[in-house]
PyMOL Python script that loads the backbone (N, CA, C, O; Angstrom):
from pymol import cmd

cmd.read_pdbstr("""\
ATOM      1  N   UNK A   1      24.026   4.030 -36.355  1.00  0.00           N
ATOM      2  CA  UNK A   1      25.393   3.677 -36.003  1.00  0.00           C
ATOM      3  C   UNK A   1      25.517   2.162 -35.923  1.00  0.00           C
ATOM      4  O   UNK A   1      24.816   1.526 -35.135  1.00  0.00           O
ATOM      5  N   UNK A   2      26.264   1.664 -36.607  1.00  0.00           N
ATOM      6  CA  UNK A   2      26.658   0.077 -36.633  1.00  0.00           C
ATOM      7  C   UNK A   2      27.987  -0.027 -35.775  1.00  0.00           C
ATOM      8  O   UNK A   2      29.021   0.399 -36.289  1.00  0.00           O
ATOM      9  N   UNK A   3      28.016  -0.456 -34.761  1.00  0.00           N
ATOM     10  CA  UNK A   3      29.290  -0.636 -33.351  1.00  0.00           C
ATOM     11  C   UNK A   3      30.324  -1.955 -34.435  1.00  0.00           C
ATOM     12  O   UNK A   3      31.480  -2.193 -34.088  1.00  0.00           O
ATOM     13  N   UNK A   4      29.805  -2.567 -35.495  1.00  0.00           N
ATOM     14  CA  UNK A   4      30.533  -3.764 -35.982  1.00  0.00           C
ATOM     15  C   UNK A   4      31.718  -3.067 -37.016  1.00  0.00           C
ATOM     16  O   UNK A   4      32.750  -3.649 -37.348  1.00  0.00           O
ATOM     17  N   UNK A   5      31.340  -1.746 -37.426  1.00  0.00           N
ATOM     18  CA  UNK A   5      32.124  -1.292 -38.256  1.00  0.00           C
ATOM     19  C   UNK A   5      32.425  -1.811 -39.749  1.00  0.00           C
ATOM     20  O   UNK A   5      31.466  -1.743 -40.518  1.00  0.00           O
ATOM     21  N   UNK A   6      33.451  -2.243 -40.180  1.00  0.00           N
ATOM     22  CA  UNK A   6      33.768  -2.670 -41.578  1.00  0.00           C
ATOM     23  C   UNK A   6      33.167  -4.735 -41.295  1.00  0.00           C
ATOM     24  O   UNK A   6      33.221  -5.378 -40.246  1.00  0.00           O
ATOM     25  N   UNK A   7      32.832  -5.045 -42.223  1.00  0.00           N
ATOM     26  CA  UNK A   7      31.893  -6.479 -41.742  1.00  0.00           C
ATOM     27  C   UNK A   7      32.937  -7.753 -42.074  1.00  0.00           C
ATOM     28  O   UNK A   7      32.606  -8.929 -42.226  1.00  0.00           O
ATOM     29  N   UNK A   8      34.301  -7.183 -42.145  1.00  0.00           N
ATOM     30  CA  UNK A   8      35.279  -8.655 -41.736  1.00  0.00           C
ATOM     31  C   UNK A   8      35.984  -8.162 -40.180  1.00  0.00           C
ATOM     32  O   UNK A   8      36.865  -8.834 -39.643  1.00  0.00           O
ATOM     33  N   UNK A   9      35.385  -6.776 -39.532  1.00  0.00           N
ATOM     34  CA  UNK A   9      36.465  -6.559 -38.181  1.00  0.00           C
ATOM     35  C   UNK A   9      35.927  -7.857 -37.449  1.00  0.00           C
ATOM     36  O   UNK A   9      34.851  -8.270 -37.882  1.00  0.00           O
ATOM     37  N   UNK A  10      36.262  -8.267 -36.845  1.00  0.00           N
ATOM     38  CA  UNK A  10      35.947  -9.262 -35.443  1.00  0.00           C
ATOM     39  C   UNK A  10      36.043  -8.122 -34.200  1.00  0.00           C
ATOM     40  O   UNK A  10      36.905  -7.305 -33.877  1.00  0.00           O
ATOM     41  N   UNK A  11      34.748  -8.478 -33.685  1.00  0.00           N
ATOM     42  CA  UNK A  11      34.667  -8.057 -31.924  1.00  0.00           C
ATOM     43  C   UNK A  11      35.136  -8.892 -31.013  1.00  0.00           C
ATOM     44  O   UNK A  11      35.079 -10.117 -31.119  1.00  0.00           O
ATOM     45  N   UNK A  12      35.755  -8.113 -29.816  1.00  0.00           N
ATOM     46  CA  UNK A  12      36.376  -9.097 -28.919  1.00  0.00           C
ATOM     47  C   UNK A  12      36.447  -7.770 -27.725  1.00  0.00           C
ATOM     48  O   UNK A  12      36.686  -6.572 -27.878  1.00  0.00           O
ATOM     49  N   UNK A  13      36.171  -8.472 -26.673  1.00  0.00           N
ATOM     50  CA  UNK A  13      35.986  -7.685 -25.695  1.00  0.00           C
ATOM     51  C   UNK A  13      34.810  -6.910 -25.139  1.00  0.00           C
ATOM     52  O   UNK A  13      33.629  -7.243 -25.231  1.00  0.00           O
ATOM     53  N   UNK A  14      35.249  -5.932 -24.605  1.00  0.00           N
ATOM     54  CA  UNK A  14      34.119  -4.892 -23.981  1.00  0.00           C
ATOM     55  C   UNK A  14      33.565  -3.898 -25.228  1.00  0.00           C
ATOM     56  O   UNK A  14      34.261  -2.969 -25.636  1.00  0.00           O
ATOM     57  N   UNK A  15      32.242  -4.196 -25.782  1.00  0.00           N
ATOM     58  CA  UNK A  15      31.600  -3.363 -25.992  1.00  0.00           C
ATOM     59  C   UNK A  15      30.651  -2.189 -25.357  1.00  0.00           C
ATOM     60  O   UNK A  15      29.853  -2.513 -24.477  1.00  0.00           O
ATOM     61  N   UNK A  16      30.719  -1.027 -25.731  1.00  0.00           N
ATOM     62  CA  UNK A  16      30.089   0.342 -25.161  1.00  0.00           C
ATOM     63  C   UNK A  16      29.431   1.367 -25.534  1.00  0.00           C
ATOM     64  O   UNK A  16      29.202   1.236 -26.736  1.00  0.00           O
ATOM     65  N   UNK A  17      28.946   2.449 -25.087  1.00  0.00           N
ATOM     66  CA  UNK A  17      28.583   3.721 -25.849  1.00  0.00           C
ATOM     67  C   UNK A  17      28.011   3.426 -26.998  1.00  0.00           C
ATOM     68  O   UNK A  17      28.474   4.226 -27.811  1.00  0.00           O
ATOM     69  N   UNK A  18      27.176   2.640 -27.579  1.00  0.00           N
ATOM     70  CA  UNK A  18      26.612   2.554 -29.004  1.00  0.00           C
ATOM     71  C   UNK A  18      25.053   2.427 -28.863  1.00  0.00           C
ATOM     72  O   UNK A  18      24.369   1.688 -28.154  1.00  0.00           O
ATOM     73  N   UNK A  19      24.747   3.325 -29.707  1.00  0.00           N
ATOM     74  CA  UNK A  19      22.664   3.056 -29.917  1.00  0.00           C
ATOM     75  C   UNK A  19      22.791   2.175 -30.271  1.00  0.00           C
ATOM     76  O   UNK A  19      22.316   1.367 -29.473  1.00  0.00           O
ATOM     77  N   UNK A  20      23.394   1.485 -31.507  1.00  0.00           N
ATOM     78  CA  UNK A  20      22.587   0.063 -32.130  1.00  0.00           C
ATOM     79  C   UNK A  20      23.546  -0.926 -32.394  1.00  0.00           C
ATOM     80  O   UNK A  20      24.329  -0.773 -33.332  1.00  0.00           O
ATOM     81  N   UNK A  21      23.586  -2.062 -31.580  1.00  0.00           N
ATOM     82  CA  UNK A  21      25.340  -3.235 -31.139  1.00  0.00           C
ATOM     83  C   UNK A  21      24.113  -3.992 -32.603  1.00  0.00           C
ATOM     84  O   UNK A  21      22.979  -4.299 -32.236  1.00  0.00           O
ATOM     85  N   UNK A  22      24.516  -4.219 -34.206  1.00  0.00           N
ATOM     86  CA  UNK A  22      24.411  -5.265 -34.634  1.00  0.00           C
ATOM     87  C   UNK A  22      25.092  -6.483 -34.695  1.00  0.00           C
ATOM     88  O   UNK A  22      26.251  -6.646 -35.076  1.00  0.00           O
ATOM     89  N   UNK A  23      24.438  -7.188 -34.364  1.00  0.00           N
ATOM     90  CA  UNK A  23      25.572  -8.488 -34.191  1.00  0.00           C
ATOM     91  C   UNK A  23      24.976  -9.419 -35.144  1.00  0.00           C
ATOM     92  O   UNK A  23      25.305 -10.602 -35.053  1.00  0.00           O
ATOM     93  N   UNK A  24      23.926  -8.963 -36.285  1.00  0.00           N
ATOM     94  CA  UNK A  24      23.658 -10.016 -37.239  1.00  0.00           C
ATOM     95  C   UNK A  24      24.452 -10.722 -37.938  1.00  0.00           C
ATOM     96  O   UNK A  24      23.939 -11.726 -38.432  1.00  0.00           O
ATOM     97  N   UNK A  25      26.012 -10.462 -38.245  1.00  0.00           N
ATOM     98  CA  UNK A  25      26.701 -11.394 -39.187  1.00  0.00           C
ATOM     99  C   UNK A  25      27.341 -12.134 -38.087  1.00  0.00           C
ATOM    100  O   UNK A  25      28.295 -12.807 -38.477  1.00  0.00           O
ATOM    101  N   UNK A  26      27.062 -12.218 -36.651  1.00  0.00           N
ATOM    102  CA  UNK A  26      27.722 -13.279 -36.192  1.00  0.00           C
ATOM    103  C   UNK A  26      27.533 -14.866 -36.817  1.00  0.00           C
ATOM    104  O   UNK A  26      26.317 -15.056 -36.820  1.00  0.00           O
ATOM    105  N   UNK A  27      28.019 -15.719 -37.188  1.00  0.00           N
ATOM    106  CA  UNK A  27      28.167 -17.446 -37.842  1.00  0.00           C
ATOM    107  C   UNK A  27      28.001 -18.060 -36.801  1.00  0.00           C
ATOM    108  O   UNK A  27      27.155 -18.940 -36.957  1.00  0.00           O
ATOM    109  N   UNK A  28      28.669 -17.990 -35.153  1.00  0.00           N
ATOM    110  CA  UNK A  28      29.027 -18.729 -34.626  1.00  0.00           C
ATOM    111  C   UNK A  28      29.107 -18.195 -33.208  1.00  0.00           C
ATOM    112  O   UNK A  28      29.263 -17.085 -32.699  1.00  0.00           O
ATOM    113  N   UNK A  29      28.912 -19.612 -32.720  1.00  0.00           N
ATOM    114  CA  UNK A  29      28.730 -18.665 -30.890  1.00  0.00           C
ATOM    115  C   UNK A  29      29.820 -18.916 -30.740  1.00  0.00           C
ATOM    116  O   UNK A  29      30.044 -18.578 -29.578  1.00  0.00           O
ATOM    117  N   UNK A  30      30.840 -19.366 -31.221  1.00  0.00           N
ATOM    118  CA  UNK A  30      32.472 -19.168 -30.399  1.00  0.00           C
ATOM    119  C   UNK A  30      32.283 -17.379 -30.871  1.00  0.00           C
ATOM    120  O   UNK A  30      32.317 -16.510 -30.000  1.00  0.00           O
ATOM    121  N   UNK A  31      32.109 -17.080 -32.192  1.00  0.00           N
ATOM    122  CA  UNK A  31      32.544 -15.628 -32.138  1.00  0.00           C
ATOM    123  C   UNK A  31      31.633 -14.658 -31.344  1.00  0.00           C
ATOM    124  O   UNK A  31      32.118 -13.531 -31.244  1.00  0.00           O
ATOM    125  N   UNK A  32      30.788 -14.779 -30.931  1.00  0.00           N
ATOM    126  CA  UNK A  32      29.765 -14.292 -30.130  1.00  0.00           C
ATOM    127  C   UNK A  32      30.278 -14.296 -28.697  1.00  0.00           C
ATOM    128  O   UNK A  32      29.991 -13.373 -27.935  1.00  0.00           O
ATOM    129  N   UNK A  33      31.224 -15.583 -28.228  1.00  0.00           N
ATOM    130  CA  UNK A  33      31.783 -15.627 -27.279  1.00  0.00           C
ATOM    131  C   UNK A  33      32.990 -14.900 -26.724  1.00  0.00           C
ATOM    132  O   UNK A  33      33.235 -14.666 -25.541  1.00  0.00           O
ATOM    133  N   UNK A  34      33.972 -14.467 -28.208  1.00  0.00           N
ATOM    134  CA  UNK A  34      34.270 -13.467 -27.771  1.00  0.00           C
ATOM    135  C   UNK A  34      34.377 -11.817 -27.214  1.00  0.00           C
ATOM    136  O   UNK A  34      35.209 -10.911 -27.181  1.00  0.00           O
ATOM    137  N   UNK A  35      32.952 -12.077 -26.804  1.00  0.00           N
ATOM    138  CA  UNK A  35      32.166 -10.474 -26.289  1.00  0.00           C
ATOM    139  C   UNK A  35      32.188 -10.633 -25.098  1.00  0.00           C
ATOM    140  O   UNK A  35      31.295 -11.344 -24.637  1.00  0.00           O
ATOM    141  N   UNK A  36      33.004 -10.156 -24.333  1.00  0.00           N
ATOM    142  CA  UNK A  36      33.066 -10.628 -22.772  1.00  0.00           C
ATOM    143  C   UNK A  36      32.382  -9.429 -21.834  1.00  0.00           C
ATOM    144  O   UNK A  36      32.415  -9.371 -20.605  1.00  0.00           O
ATOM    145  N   UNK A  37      31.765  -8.507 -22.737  1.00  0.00           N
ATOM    146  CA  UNK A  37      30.474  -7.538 -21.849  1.00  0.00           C
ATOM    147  C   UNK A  37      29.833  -6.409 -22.089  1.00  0.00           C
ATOM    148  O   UNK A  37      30.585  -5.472 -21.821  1.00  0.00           O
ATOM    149  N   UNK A  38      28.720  -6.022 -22.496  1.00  0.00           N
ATOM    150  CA  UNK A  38      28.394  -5.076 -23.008  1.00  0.00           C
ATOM    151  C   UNK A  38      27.903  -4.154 -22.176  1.00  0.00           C
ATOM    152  O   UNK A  38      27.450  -4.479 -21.079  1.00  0.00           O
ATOM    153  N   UNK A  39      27.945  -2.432 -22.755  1.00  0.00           N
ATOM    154  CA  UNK A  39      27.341  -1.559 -21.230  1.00  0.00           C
ATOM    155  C   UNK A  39      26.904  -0.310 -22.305  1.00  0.00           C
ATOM    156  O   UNK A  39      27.549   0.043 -23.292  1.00  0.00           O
ATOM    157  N   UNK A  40      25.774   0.183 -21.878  1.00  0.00           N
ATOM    158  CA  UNK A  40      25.330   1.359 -22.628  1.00  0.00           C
ATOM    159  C   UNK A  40      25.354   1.440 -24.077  1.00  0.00           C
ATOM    160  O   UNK A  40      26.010   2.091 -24.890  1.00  0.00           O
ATOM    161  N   UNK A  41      24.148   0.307 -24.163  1.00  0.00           N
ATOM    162  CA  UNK A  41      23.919   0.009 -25.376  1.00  0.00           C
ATOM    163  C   UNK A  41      22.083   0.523 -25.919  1.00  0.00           C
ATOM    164  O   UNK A  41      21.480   0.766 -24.874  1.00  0.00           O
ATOM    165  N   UNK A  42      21.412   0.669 -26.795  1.00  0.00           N
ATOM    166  CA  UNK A  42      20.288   1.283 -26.545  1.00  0.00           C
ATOM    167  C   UNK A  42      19.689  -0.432 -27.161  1.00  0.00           C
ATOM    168  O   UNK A  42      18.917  -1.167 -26.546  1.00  0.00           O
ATOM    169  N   UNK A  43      20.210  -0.659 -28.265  1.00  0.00           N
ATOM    170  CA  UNK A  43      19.514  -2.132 -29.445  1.00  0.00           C
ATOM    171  C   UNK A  43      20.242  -2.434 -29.374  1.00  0.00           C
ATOM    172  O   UNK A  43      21.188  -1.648 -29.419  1.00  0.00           O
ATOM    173  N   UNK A  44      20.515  -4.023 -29.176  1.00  0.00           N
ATOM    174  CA  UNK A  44      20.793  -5.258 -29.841  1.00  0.00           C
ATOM    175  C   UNK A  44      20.418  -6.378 -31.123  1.00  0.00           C
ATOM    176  O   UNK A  44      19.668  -7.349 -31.022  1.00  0.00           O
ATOM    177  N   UNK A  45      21.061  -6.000 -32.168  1.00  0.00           N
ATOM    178  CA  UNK A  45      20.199  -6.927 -33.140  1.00  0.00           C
ATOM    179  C   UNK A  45      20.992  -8.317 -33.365  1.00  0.00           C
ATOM    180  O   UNK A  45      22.187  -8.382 -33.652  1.00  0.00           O
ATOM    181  N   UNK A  46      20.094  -9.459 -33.180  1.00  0.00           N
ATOM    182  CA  UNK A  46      21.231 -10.471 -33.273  1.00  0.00           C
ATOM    183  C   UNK A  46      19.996 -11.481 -33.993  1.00  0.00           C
ATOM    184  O   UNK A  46      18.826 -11.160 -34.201  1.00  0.00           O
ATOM    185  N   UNK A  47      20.644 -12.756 -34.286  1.00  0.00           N
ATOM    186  CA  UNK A  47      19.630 -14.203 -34.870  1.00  0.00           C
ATOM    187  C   UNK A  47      19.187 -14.329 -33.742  1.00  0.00           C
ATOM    188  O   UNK A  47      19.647 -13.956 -32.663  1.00  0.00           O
ATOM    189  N   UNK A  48      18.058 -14.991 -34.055  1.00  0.00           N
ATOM    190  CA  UNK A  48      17.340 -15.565 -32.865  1.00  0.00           C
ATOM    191  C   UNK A  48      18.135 -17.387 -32.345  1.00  0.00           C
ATOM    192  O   UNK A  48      18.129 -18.093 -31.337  1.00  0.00           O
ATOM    193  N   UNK A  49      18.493 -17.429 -33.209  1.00  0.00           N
ATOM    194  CA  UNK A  49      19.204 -18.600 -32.621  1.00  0.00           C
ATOM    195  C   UNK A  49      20.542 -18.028 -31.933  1.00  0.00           C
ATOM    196  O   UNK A  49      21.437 -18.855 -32.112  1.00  0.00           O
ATOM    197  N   UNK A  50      20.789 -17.430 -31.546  1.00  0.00           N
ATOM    198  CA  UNK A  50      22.366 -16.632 -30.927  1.00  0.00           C
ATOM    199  C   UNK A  50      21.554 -16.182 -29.648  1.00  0.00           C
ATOM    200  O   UNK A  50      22.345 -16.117 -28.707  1.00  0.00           O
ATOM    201  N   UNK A  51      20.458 -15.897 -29.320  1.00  0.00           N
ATOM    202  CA  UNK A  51      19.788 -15.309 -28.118  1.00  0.00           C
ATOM    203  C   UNK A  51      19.780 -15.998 -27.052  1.00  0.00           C
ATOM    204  O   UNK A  51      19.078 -15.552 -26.145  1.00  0.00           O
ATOM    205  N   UNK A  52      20.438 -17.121 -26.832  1.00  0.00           N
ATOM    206  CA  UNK A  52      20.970 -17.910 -25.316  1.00  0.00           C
ATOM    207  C   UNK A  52      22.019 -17.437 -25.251  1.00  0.00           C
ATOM    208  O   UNK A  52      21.993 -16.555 -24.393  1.00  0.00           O
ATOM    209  N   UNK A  53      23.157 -17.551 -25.783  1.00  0.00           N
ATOM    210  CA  UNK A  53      24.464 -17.370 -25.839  1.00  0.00           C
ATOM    211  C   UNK A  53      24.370 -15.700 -25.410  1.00  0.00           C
ATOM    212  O   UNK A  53      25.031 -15.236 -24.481  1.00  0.00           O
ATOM    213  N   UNK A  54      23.701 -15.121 -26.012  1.00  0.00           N
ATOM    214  CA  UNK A  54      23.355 -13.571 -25.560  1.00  0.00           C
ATOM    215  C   UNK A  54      23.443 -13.236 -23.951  1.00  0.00           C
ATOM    216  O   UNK A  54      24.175 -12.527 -23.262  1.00  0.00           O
ATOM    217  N   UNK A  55      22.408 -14.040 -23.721  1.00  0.00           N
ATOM    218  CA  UNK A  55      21.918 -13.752 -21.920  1.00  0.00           C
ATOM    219  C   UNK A  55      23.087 -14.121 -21.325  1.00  0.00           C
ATOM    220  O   UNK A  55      23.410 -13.596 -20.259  1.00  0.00           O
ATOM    221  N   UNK A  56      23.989 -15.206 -22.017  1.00  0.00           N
ATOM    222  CA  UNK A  56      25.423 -14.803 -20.817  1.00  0.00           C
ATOM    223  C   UNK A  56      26.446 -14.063 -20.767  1.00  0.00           C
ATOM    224  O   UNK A  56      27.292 -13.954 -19.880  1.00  0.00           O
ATOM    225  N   UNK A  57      26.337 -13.521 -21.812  1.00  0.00           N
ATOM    226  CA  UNK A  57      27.377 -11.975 -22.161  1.00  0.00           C
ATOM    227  C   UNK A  57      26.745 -11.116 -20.868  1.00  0.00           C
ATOM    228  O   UNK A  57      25.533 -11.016 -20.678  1.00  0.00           O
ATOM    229  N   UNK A  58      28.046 -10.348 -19.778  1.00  0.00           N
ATOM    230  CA  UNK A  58      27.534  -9.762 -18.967  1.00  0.00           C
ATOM    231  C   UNK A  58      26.658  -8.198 -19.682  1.00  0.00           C
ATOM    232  O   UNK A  58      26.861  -7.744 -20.809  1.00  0.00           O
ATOM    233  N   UNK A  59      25.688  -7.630 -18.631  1.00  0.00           N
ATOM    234  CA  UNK A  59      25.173  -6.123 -19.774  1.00  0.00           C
ATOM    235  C   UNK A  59      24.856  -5.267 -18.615  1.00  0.00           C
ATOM    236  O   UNK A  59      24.273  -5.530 -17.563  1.00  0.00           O
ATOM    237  N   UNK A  60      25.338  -4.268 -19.028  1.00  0.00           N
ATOM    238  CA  UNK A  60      24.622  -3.252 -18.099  1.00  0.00           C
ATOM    239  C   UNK A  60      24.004  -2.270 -18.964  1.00  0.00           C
ATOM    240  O   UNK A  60      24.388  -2.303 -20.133  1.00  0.00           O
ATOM    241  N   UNK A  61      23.310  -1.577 -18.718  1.00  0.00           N
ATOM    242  CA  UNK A  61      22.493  -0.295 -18.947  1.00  0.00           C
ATOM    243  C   UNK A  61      22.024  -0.846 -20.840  1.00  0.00           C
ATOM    244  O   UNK A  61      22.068  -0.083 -21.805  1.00  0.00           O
ATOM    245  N   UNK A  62      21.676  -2.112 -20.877  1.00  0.00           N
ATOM    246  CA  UNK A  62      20.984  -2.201 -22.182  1.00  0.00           C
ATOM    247  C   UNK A  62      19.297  -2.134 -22.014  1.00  0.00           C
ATOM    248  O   UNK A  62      18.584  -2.459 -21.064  1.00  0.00           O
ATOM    249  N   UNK A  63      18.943  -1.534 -23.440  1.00  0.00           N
ATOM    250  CA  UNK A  63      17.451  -0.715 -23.161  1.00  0.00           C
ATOM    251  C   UNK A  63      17.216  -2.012 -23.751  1.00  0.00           C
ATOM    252  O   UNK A  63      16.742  -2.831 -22.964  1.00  0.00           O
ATOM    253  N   UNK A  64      17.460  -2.487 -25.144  1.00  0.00           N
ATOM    254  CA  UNK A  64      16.525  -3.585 -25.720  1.00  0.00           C
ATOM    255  C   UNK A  64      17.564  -4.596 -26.605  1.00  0.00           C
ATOM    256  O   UNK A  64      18.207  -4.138 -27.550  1.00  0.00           O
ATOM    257  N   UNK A  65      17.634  -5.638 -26.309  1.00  0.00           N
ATOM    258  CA  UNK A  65      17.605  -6.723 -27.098  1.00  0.00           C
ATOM    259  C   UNK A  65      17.007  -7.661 -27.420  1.00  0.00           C
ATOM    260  O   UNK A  65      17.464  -8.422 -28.273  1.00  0.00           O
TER     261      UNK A  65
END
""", "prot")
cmd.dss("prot")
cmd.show_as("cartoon", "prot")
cmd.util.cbc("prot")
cmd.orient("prot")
């Protein structure tokens, strides 16, 4: 399951309920910034350069990013 859907949607908001949040085509931590919290997520796949910006997105019940 890809939570990003079609790869021009933009995320914004509360993400949820998904085994696998890819966030690899994020470009930019403004767009990364608009993720204001994730909850019951199992994976996170993101760049490793996006993985600060990560830890301040609030998270609950994530198994692995």
């Amino acid at each position: 399951m890809n939570a990003t859907g079609p790869r021009n949607q933009e995320l914004k908001g509360r993400i949820s309920s998904v085994a696998v949040l890819d966030l690899r085509q994020m470009k930019s931590v403004d767009e990364l910034c608009n993720i204001t919290g994730i909850s019951a997520v199992g994976v996170i796949l993101l760049s490793d350069s996006f993985q600060g910006t990560l830890a301040s997105i609030p998270m609950k019940s994530v198994v692995q990013s």
